[in-house]
PDBQT receptor file of N, H, CA, C and O in Angstrom, charges set to zero:
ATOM      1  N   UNK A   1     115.233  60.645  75.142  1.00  0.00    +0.000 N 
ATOM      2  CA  UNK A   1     116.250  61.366  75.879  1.00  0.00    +0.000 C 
ATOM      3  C   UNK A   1     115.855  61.403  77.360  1.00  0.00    +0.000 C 
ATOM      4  O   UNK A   1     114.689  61.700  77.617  1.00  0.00    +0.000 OA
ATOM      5  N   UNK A   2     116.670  61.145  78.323  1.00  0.00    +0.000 N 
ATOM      6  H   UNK A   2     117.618  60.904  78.114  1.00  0.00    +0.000 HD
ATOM      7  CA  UNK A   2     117.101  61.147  79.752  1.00  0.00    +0.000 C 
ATOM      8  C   UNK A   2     116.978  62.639  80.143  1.00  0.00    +0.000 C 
ATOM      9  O   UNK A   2     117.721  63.429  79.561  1.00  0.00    +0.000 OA
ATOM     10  N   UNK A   3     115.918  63.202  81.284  1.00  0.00    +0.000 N 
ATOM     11  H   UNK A   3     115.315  62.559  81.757  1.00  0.00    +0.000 HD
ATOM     12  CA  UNK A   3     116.091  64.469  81.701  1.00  0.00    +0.000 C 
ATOM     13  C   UNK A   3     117.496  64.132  82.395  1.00  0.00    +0.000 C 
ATOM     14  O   UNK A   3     117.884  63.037  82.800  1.00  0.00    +0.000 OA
ATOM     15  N   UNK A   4     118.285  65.617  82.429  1.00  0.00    +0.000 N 
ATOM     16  H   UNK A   4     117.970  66.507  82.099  1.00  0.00    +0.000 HD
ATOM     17  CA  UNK A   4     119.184  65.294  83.314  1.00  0.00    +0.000 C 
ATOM     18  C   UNK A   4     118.949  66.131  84.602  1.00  0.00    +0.000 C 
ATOM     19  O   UNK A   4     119.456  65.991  85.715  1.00  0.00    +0.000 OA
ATOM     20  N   UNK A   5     117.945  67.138  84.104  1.00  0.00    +0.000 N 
ATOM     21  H   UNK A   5     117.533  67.251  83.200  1.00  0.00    +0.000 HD
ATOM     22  CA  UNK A   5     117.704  67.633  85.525  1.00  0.00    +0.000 C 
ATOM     23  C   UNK A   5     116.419  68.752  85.878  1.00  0.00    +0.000 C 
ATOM     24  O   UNK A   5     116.559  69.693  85.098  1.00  0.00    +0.000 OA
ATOM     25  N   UNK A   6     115.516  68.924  86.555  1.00  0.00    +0.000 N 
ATOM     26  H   UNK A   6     115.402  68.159  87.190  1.00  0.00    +0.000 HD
ATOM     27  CA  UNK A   6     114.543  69.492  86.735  1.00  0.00    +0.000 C 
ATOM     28  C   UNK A   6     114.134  70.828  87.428  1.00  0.00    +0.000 C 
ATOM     29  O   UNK A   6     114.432  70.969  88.613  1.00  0.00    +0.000 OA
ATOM     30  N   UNK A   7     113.496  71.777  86.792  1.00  0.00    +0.000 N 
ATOM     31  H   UNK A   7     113.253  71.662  85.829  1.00  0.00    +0.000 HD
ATOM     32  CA  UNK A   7     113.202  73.482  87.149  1.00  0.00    +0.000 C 
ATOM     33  C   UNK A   7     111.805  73.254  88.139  1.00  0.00    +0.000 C 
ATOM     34  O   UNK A   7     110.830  72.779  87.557  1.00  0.00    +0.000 OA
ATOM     35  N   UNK A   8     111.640  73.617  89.827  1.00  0.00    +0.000 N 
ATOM     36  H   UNK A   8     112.433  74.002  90.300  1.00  0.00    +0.000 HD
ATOM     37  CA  UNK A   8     110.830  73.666  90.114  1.00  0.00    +0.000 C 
ATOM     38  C   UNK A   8     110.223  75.200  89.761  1.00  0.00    +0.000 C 
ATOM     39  O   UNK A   8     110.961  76.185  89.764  1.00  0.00    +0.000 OA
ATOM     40  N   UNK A   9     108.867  75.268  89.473  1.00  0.00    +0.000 N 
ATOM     41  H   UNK A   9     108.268  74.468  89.470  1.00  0.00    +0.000 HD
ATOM     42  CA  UNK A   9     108.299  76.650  89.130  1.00  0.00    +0.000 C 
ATOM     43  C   UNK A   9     107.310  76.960  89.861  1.00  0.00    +0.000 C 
ATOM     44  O   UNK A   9     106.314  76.236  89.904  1.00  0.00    +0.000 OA
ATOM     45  N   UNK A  10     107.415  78.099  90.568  1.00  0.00    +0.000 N 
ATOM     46  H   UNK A  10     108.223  78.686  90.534  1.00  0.00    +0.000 HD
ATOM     47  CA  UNK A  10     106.164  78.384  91.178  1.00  0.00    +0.000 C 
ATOM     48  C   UNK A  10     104.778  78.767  90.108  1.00  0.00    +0.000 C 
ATOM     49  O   UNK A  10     104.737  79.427  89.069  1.00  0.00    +0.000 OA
ATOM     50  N   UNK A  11     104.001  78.236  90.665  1.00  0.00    +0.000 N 
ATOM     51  H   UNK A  11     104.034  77.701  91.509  1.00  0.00    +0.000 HD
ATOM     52  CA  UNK A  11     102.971  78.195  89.122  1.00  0.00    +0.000 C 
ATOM     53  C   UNK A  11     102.299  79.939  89.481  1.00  0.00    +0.000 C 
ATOM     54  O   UNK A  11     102.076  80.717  88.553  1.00  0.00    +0.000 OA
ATOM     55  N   UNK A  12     102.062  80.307  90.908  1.00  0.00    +0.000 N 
ATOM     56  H   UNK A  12     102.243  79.675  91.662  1.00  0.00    +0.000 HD
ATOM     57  CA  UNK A  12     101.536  81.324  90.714  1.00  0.00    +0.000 C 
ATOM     58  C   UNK A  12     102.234  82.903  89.705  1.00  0.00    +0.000 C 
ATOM     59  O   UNK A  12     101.828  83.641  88.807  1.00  0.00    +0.000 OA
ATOM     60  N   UNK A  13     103.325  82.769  90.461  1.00  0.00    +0.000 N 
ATOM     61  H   UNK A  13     103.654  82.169  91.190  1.00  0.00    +0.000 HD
ATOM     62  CA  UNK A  13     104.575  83.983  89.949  1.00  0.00    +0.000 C 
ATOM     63  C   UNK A  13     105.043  83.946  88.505  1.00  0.00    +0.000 C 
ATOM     64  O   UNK A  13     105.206  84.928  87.780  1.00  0.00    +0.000 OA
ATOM     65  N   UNK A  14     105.304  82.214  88.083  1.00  0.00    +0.000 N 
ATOM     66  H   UNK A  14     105.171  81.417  88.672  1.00  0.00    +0.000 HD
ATOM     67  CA  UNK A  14     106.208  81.666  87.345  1.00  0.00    +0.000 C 
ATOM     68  C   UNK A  14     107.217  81.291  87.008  1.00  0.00    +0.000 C 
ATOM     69  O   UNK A  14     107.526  80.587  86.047  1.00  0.00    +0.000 OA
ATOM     70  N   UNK A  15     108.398  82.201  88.577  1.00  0.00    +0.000 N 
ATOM     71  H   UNK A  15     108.147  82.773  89.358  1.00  0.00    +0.000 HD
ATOM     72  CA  UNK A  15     109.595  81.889  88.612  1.00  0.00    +0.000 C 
ATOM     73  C   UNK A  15     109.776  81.263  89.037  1.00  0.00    +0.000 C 
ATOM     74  O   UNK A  15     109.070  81.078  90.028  1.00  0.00    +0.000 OA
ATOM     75  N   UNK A  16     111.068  80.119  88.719  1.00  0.00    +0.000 N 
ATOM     76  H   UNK A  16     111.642  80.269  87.914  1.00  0.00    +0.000 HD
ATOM     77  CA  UNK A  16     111.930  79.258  89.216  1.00  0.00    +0.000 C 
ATOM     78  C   UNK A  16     112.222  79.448  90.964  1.00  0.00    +0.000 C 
ATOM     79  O   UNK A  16     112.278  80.359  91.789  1.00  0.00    +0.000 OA
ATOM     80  N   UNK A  17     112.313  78.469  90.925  1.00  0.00    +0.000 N 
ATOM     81  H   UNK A  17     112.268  77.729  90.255  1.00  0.00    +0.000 HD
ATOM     82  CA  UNK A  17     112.662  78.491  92.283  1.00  0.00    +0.000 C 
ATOM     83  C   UNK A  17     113.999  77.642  92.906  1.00  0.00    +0.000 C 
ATOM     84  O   UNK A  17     114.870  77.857  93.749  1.00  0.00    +0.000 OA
ATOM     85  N   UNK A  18     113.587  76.427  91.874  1.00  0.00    +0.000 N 
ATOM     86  H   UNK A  18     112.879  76.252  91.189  1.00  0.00    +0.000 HD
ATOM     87  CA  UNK A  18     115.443  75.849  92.504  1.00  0.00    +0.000 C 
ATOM     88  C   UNK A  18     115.613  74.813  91.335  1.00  0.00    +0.000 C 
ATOM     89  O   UNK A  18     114.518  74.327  91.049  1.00  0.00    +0.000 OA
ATOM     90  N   UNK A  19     116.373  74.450  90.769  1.00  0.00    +0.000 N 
ATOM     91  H   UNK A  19     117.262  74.845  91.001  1.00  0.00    +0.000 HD
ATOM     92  CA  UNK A  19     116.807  73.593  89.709  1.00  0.00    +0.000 C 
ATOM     93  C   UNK A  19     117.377  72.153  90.551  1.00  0.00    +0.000 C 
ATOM     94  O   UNK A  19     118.160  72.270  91.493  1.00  0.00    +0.000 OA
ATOM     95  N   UNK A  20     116.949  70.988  90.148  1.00  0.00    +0.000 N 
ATOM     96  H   UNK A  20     116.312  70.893  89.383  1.00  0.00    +0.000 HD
ATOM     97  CA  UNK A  20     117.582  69.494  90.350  1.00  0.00    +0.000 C 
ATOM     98  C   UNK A  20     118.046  68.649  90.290  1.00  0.00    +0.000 C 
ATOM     99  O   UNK A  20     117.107  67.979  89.859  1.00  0.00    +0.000 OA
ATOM    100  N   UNK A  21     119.169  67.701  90.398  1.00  0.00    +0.000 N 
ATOM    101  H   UNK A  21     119.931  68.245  90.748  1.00  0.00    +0.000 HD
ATOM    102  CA  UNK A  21     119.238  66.742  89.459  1.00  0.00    +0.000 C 
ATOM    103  C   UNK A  21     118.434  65.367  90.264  1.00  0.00    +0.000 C 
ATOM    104  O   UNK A  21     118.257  64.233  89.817  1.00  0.00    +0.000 OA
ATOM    105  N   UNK A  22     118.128  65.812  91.297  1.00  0.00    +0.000 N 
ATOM    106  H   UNK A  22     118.272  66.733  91.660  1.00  0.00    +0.000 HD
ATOM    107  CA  UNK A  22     117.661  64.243  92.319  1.00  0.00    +0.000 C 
ATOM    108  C   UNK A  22     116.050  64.305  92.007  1.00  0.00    +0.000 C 
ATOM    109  O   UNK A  22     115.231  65.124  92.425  1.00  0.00    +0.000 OA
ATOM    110  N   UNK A  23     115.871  63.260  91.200  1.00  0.00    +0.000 N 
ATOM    111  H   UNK A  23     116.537  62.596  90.861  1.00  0.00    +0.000 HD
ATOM    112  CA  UNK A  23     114.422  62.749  90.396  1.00  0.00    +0.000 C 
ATOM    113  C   UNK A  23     113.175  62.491  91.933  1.00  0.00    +0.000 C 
ATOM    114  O   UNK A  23     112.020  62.727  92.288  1.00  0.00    +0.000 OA
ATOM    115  N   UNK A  24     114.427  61.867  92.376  1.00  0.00    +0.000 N 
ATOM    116  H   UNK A  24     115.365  61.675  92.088  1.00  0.00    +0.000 HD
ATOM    117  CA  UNK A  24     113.269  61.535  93.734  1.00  0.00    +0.000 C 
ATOM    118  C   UNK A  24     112.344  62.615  94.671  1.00  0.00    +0.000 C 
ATOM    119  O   UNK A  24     111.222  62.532  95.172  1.00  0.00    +0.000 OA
ATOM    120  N   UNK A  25     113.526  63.808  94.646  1.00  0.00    +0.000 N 
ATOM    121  H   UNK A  25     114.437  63.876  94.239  1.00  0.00    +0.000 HD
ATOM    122  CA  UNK A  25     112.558  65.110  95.014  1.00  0.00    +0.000 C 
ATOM    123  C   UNK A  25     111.750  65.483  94.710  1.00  0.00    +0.000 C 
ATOM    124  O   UNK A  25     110.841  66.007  95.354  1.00  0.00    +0.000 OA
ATOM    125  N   UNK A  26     111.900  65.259  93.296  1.00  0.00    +0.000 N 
ATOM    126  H   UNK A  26     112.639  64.833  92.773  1.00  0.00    +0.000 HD
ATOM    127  CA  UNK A  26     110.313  65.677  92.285  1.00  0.00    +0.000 C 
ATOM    128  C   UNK A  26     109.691  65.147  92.508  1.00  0.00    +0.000 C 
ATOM    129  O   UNK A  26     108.638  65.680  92.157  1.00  0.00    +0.000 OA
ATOM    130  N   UNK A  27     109.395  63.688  93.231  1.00  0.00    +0.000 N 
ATOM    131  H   UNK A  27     110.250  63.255  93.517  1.00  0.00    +0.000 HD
ATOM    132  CA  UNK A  27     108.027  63.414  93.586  1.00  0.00    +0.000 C 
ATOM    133  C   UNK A  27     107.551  63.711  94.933  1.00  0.00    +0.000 C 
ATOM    134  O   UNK A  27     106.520  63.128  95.269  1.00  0.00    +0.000 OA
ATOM    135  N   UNK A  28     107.978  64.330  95.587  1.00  0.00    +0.000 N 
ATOM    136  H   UNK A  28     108.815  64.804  95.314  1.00  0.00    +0.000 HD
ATOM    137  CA  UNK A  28     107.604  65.125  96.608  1.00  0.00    +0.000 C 
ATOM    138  C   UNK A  28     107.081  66.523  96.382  1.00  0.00    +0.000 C 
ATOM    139  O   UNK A  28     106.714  66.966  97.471  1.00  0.00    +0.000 OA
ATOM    140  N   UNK A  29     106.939  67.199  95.631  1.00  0.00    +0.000 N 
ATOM    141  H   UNK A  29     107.237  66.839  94.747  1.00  0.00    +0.000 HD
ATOM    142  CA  UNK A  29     107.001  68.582  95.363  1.00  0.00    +0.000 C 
ATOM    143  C   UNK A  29     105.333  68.561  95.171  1.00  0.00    +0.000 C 
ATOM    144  O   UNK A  29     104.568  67.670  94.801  1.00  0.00    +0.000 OA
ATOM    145  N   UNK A  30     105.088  70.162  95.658  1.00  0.00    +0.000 N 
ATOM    146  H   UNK A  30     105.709  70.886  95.958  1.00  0.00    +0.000 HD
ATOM    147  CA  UNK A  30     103.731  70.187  96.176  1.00  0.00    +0.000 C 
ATOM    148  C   UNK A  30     103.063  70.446  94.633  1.00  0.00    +0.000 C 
ATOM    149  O   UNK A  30     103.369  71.426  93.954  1.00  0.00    +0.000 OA
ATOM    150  N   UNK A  31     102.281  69.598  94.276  1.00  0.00    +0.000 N 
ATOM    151  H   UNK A  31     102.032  68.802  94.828  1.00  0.00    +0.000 HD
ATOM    152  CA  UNK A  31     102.017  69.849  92.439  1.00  0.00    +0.000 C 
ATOM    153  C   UNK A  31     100.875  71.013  92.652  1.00  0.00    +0.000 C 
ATOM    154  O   UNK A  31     100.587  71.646  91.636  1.00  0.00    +0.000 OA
ATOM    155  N   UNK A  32     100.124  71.394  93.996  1.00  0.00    +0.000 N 
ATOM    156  H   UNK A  32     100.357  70.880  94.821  1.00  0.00    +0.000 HD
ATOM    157  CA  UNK A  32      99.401  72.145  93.664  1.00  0.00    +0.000 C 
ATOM    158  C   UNK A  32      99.813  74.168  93.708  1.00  0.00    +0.000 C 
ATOM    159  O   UNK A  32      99.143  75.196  93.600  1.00  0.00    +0.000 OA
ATOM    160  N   UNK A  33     101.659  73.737  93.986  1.00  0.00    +0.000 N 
ATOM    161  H   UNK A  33     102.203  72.903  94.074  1.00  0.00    +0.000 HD
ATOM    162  CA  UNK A  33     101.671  75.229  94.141  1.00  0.00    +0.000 C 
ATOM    163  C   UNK A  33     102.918  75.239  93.301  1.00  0.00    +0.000 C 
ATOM    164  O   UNK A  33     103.463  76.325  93.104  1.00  0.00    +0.000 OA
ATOM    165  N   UNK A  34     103.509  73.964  92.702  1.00  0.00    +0.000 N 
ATOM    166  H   UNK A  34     103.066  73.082  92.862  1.00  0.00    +0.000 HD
ATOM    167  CA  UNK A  34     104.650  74.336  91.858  1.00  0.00    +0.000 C 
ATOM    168  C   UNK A  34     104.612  73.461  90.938  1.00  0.00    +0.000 C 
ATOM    169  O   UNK A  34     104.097  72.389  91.256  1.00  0.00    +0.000 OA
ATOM    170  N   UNK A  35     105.203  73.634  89.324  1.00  0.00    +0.000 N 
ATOM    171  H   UNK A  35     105.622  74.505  89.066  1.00  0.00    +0.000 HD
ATOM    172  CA  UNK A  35     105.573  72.606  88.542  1.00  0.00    +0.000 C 
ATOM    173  C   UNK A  35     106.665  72.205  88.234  1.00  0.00    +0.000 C 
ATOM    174  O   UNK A  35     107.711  72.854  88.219  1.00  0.00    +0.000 OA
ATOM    175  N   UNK A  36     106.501  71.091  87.962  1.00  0.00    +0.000 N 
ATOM    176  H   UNK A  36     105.651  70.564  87.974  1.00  0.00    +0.000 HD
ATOM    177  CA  UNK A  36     108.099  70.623  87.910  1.00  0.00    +0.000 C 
ATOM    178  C   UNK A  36     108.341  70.253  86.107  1.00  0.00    +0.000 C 
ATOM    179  O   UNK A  36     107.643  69.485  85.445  1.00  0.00    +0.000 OA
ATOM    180  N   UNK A  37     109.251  70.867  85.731  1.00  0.00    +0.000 N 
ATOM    181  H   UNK A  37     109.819  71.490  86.269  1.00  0.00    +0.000 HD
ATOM    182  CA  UNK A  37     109.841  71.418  84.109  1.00  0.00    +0.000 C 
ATOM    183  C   UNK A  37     110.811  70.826  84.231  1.00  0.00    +0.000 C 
ATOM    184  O   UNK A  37     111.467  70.920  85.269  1.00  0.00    +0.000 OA
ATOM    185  N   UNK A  38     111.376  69.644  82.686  1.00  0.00    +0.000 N 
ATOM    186  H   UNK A  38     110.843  69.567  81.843  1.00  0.00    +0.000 HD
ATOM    187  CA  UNK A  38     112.190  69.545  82.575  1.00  0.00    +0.000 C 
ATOM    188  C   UNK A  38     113.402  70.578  81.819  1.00  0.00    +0.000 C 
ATOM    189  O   UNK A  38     113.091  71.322  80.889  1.00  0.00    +0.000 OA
ATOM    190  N   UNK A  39     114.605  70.509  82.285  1.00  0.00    +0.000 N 
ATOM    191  H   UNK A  39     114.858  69.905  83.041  1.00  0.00    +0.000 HD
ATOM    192  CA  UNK A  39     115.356  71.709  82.248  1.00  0.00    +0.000 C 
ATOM    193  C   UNK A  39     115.469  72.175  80.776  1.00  0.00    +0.000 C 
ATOM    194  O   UNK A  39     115.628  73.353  80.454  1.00  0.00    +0.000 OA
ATOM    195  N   UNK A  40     115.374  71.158  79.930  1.00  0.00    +0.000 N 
ATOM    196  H   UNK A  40     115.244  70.202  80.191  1.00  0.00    +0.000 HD
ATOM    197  CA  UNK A  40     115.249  71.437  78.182  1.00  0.00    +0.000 C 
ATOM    198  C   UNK A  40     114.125  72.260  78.060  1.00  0.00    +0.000 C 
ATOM    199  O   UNK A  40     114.211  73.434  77.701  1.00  0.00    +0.000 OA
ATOM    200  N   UNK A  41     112.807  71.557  78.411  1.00  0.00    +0.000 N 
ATOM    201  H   UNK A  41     112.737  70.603  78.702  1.00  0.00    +0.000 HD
ATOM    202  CA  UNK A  41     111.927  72.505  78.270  1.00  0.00    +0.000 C 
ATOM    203  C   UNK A  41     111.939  73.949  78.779  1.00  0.00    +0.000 C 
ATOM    204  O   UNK A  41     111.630  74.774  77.919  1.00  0.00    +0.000 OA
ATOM    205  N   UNK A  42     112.227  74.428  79.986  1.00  0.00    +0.000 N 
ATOM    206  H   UNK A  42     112.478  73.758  80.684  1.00  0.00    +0.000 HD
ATOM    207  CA  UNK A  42     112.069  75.165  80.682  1.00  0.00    +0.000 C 
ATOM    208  C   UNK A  42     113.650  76.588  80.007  1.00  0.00    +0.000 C 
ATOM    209  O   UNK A  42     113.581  77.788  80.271  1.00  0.00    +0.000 OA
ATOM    210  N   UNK A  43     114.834  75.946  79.184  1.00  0.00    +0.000 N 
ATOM    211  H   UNK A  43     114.890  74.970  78.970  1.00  0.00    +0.000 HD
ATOM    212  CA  UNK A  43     114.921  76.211  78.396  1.00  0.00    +0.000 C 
ATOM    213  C   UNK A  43     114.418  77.067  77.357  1.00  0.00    +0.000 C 
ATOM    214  O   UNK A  43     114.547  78.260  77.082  1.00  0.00    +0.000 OA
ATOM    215  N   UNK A  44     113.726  75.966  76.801  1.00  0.00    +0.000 N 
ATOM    216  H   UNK A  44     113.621  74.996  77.024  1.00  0.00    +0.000 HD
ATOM    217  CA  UNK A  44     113.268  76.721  75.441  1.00  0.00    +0.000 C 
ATOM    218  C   UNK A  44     112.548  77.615  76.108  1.00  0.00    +0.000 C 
ATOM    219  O   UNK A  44     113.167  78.633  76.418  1.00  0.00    +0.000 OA
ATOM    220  N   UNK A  45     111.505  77.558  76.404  1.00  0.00    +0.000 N 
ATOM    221  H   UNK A  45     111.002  76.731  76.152  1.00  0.00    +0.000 HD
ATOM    222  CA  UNK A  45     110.730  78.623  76.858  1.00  0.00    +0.000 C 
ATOM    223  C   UNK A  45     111.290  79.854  77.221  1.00  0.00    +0.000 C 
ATOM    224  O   UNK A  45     110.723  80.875  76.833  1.00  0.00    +0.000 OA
ATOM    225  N   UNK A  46     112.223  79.926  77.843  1.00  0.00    +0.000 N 
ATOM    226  H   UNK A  46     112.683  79.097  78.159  1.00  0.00    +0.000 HD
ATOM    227  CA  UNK A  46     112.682  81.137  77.949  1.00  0.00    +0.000 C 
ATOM    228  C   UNK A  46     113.232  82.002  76.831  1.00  0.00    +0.000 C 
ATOM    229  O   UNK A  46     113.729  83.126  76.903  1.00  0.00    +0.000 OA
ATOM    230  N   UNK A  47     112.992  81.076  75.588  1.00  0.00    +0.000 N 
ATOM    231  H   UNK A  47     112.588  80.163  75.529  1.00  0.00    +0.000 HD
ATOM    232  CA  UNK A  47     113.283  81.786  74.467  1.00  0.00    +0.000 C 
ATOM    233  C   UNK A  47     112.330  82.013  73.102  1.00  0.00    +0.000 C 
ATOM    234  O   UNK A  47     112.651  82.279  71.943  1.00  0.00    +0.000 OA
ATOM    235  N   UNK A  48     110.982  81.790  73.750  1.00  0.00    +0.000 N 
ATOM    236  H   UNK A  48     110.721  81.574  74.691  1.00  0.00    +0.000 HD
ATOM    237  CA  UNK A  48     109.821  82.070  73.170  1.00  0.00    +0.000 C 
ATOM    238  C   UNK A  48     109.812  83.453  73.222  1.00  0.00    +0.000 C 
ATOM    239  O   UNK A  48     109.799  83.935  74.355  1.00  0.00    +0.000 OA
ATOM    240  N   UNK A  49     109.817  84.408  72.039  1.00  0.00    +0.000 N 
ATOM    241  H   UNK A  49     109.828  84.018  71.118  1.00  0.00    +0.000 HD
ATOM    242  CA  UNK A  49     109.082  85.965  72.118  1.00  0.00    +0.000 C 
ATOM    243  C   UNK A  49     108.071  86.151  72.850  1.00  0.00    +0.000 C 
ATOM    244  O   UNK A  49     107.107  85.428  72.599  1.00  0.00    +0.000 OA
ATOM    245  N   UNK A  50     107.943  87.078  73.896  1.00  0.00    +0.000 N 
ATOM    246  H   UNK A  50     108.726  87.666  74.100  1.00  0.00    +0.000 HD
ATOM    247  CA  UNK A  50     106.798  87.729  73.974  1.00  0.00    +0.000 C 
ATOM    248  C   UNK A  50     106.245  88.240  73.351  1.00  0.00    +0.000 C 
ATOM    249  O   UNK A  50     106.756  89.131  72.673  1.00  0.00    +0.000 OA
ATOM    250  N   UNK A  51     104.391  87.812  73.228  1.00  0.00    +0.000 N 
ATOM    251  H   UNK A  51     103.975  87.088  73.778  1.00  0.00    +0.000 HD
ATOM    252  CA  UNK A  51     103.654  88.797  71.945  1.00  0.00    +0.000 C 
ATOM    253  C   UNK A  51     103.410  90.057  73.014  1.00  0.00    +0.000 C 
ATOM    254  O   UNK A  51     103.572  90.142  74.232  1.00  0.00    +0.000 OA
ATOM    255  N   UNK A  52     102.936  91.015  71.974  1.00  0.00    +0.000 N 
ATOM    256  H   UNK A  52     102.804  90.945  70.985  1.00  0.00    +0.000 HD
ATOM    257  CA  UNK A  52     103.220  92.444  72.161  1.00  0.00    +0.000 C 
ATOM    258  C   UNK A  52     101.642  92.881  72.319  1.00  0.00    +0.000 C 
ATOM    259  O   UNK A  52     101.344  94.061  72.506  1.00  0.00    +0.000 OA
TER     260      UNK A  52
């Protein structure tokens, strides 16, 4: 499957910061202060339980 589009994340905070569809940006993005999530993944995750 084809991402169709990408969640930059600030790695310190964890929040999002801007969503993409231009692939080429993502390789610009500073890997040491953000990650770049594909939007499926970044997805699910938001629907992982928090343990308690």
């Amino acid at each position: 499957m084809i991402d169709a589009s990408w969640v930059i994340v600030d790695k310190v905070t964890g929040e999002p910061v801007l969503e993409t569809t231009d692939f080429e940006l993502c390789q610009f993005i500073n890997i040491e202060r953000y990650r770049v999530v594909p939007v499926l993944a970044w997805l699910v995750s938001l629907n992982v339980p928090e343990e308690a």
